[in-house]
C-alpha positions as CSV (number, residue, x, y, z in Angstrom):
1,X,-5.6,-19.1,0.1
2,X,-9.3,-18.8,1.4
3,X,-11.0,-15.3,0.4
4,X,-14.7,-14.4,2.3
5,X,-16.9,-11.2,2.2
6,X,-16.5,-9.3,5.8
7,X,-18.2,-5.5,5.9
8,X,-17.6,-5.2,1.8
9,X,-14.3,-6.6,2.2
10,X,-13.0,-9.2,-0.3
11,X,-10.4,-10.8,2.7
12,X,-7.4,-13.3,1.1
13,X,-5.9,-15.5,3.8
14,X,-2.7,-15.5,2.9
15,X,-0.9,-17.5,5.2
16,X,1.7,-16.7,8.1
17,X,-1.2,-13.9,9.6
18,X,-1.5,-12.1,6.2
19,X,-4.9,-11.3,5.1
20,X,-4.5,-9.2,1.9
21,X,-7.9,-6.7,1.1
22,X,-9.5,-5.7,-0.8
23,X,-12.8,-3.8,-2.3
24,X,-15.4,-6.3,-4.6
25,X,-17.5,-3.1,-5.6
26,X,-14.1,-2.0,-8.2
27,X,-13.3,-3.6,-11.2
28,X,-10.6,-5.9,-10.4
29,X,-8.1,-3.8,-12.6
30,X,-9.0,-1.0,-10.6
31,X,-8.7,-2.4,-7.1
32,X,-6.0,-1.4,-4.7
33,X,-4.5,-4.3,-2.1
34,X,-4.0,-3.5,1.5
35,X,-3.0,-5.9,4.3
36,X,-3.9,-6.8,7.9
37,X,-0.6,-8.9,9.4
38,X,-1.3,-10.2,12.9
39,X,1.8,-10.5,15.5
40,X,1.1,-11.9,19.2
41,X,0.9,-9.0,20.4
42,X,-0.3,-6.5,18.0
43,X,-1.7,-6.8,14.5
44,X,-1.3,-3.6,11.7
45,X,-2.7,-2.6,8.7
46,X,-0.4,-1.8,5.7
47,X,-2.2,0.8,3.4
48,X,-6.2,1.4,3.4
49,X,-7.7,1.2,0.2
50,X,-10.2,3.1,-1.5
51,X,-12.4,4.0,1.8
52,X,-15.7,2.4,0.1
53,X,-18.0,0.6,1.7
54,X,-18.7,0.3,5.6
55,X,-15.3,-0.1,6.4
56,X,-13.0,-2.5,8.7
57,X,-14.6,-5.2,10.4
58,X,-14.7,-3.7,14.3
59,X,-13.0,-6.4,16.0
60,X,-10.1,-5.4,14.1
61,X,-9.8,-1.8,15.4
62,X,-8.8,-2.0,19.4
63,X,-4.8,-1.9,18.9
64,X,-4.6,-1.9,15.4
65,X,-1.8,0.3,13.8
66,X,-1.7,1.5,10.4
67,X,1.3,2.0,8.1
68,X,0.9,3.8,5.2
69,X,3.5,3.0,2.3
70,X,1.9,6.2,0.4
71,X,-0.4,9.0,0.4
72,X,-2.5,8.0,-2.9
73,X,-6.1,8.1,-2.4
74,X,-6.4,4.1,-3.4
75,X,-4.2,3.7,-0.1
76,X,-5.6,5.5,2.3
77,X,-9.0,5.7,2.6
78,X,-9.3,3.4,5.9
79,X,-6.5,5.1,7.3
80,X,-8.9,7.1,9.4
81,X,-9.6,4.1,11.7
82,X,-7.2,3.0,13.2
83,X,-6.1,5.4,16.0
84,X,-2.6,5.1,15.3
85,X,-1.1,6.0,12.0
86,X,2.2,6.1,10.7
87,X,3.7,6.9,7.7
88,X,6.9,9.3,6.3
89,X,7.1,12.9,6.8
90,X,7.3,13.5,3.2
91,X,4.1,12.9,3.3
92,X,2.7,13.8,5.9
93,X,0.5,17.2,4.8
94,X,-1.3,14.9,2.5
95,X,-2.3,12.6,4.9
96,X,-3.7,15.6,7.1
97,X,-5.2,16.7,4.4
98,X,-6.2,14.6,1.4
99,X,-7.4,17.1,-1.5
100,X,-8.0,15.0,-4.9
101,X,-5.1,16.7,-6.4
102,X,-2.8,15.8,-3.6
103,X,-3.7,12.1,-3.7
104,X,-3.6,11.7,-6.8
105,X,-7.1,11.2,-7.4
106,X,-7.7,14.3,-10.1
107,X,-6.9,14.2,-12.7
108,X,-6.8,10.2,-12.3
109,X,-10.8,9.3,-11.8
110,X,-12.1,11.9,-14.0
111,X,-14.5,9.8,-16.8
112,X,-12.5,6.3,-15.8
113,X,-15.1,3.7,-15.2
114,X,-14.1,2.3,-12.1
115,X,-16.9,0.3,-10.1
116,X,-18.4,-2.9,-11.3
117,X,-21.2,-1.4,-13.2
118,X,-18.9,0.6,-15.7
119,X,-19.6,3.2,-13.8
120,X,-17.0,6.1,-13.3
121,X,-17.1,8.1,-9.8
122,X,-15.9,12.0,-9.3
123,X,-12.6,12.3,-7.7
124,X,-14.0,14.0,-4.8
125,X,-16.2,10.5,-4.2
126,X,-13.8,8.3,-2.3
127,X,-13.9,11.5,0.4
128,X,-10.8,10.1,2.3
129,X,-11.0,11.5,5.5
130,X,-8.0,13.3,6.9
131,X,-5.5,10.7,8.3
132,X,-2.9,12.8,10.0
133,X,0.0,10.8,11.3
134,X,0.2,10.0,14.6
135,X,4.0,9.5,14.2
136,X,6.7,9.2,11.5
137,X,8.8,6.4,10.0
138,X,11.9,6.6,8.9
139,X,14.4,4.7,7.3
140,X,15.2,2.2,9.6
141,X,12.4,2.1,12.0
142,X,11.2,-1.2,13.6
143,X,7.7,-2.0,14.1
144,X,7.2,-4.9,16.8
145,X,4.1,-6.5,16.6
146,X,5.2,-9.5,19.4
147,X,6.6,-12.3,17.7
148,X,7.0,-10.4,14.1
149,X,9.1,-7.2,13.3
150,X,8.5,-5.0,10.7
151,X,12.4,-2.9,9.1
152,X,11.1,0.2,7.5
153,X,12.9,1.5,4.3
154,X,12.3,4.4,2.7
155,X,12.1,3.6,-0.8
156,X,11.1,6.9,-2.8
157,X,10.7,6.9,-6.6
158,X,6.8,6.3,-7.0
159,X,6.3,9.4,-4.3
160,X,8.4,10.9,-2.3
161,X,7.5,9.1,1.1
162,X,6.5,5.6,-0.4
163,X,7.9,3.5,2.3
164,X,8.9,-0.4,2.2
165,X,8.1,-2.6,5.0
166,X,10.3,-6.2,5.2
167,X,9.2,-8.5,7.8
168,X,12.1,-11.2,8.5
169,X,10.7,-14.0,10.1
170,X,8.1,-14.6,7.2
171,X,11.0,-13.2,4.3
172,X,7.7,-10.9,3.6
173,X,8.1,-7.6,1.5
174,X,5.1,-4.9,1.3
175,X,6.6,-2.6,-1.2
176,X,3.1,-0.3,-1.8
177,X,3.4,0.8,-5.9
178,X,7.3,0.9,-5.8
179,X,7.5,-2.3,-7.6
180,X,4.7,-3.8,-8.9
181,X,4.0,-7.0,-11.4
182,X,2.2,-4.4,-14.0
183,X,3.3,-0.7,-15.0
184,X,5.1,1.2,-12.4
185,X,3.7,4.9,-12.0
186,X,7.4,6.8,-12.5
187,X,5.8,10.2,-14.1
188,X,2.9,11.2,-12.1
189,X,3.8,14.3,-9.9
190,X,6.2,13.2,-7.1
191,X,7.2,10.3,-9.3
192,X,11.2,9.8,-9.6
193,X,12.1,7.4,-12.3
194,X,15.7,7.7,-10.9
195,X,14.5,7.0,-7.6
196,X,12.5,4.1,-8.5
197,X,15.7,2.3,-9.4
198,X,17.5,2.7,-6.7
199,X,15.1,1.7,-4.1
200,X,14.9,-1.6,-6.6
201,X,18.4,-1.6,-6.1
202,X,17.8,-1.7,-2.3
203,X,15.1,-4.2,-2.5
204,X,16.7,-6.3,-4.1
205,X,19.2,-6.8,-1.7
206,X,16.9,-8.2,0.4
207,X,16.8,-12.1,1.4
208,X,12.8,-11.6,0.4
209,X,10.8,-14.9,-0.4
210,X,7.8,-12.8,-1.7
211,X,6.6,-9.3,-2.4
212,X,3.6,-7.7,-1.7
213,X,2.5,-5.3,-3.8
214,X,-0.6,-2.0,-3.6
215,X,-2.1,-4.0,-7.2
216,X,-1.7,-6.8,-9.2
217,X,-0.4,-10.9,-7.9
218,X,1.8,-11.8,-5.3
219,X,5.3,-12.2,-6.6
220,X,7.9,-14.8,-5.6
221,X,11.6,-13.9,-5.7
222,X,12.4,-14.6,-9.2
223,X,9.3,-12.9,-10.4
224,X,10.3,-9.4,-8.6
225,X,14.0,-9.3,-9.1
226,X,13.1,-9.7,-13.2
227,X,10.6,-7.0,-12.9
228,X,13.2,-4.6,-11.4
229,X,15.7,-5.8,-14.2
230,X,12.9,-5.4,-16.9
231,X,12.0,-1.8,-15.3
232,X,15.9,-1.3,-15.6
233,X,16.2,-2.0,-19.1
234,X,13.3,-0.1,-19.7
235,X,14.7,3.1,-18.1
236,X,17.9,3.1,-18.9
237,X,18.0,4.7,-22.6
């Protein structure tokens, strides 16, 4: 794994045409992880980040689609750039219209110190622009890239419309915040505790080598499946 700076970019090479991103000027508790997976014909962007900085690198852009797991504002905010954008119809107001309270971002940022500097930033700072969907995924979609196909799942329980993306030729999972290495956001409005265990349930059964999460480290296969069992235990008083 290689990372370089590119446009305020911190850019992970991941291996198999993953580059996982992220954004150097957050603390790195704070930083959200989005991903640029190239096919042979196509590439895509999964998620977009805060929205700070300058933005994606321009030779990116002609093609590129963008699949949003979740309407949070730490997931969106390059969404804007690509020219097509997909996402679940759940969601979908949000992404046309991304008020702080909708994306989460109030009450979230108020007084946090976010940025490098200890700084905190007002919620209305990231300024996502709207990102309306071009078009919707459901459960079951394919996304053909040439060479690489991405299953959609809808796998609700973080927000209504979080999505799940599995690519089979790579046994790649990009699961946004539905299952994560760290805490798992189950009581924020549109949260679904209920929800979040049954789309582990789903993920689990599938033949996934490693999952890529919105924050925290890559996890293998045994790493994920005893987070969903911990997050079982946890929940199930």
């Amino acid at each position: 794994m290689t990372a370089t700076a590119d446009t305020e970019l911190l850019v992970e090479d991941m291996g198999a045409g993953i580059l996982r991103l992220s954004e150097p000027v957050l603390q790195e508790s704070e930083r959200s992880f989005f991903y640029l997976i190239r096919g042979d014909q196509r590439s895509c962007l999964i998620d977009g980040g805060w929205g700070l900085g300058a933005g994606l690198p321009g030779r990116w852009l002609p093609g590129l689609i963008a699949l949003a797991t979740h309407s949070h504002f730490d997931h969106i905010g390059h969404l804007y750039q690509a020219a097509t954008r997909l996402g679940h119809k759940a969601e979908a107001a949000i992404f046309a219209d991304p008020q702080p309270e909708a994306t989460q971002a109030a009450p979230w940022l108020y007084g946090r110190p976010v940025l490098m500097d200890g700084a905190a930033i007002d919620p209305i700072t990231p300024g996502q622009r709207p990102c309306p969907l071009t078009g919707e995924l459901d459960d079951g979609a394919i996304v053909d890239l040439g060479g690489r196909r991405l299953a959609v799942l809808h796998t609700p329980g973080h927000s209504p419309g979080s999505i799940s993306l599995y690519d089979d030729s790579t046994q790649s999972l990009f699961c946004g915040d539905v299952l994560l290495p760290g805490h798992i956001f189950d009581d924020i409005p549109g949260a679904d505790p209920a929800l979040v265990r049954l789309s582990h349930r789903r993920l689990a059964s599938l033949p996934f080598r490693q999952s890529f999460g919105g924050h925290g480290p890559v996890m293998d296969r045994d790493t994920a499946l005893t987070r969903m069992a911990r997050y079982a235990d946890a929940r199930s008083g």
